[in-house]
N, C-alpha and C positions, 0 to 999 in steps of 0.2 A: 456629731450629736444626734442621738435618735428621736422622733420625732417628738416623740412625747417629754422626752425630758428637754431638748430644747424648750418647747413649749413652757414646761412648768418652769423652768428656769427664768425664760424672759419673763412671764406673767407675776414673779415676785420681783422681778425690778421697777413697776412702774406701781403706782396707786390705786390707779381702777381697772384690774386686771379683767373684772366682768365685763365693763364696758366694752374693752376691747376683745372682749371672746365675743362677745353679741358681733360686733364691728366684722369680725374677722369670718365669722359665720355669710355676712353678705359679702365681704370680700371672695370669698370663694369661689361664688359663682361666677366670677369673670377672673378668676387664677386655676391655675394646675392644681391640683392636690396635692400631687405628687413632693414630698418631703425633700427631696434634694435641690427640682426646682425653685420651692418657697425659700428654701436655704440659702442658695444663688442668689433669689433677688433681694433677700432682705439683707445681704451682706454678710449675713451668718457663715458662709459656707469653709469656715478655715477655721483652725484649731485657734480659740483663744479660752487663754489662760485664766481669767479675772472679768469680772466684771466690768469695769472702766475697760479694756479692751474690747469685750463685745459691744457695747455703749456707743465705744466710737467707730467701731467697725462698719455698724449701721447707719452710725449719723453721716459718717464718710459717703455711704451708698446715698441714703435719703439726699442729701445735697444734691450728688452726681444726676439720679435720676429729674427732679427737679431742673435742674442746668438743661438737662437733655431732653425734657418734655416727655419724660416717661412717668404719666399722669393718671390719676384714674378719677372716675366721678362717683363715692358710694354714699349713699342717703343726702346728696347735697355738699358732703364735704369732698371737696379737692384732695386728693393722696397721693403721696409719692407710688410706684410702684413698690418698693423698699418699706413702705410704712402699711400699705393692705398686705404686703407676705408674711409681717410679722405678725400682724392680728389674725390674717387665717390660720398661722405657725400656733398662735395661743389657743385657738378656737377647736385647731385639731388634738391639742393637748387633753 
């Protein structure tokens, strides 16, 4: 997935795609830019097919990270690390 179309892709699955481009914008500052990395952590990083695929490919990561205290602190909220890559992933869209 290329950066940007990841990006626009995840940003039509969710409701407030603003919100989290704003979100993803201050997630930035404490993640890589780098588009393969964000990919990585948000679980993205393998070909899937469908959406319910991608969905859970991430909620798979988001739990993992959580389990394993790979956490982040942005505006006050607690984030997976799995869950700032993919608001930076929209942000950079």
């Amino acid at each position: 997935m290329q950066q940007s179309l990841a990006g626009q892709r995840l940003s039509s699955l969710f409701n407030s795609p603003d919100a989290l481009r704003l979100l993803g914008r201050t997630c930035l500052a404490k993640l890589p830019d780098n588009n393969q990395a964000l990919l990585l952590m948000s679980g993205l990083n393998k070909t899937l097919s469908n959406d319910d695929e991608l969905l859970q490919s991430f909620a798979t990561k988001r739990h993992e990270d959580f389990s394993h205290g790979r956490i982040l602190t942005i505006d006050g909220w607690i984030m997976a690390e799995a869950e700032c890559a993919l608001c930076a992933l929209i942000a950079l869209a």
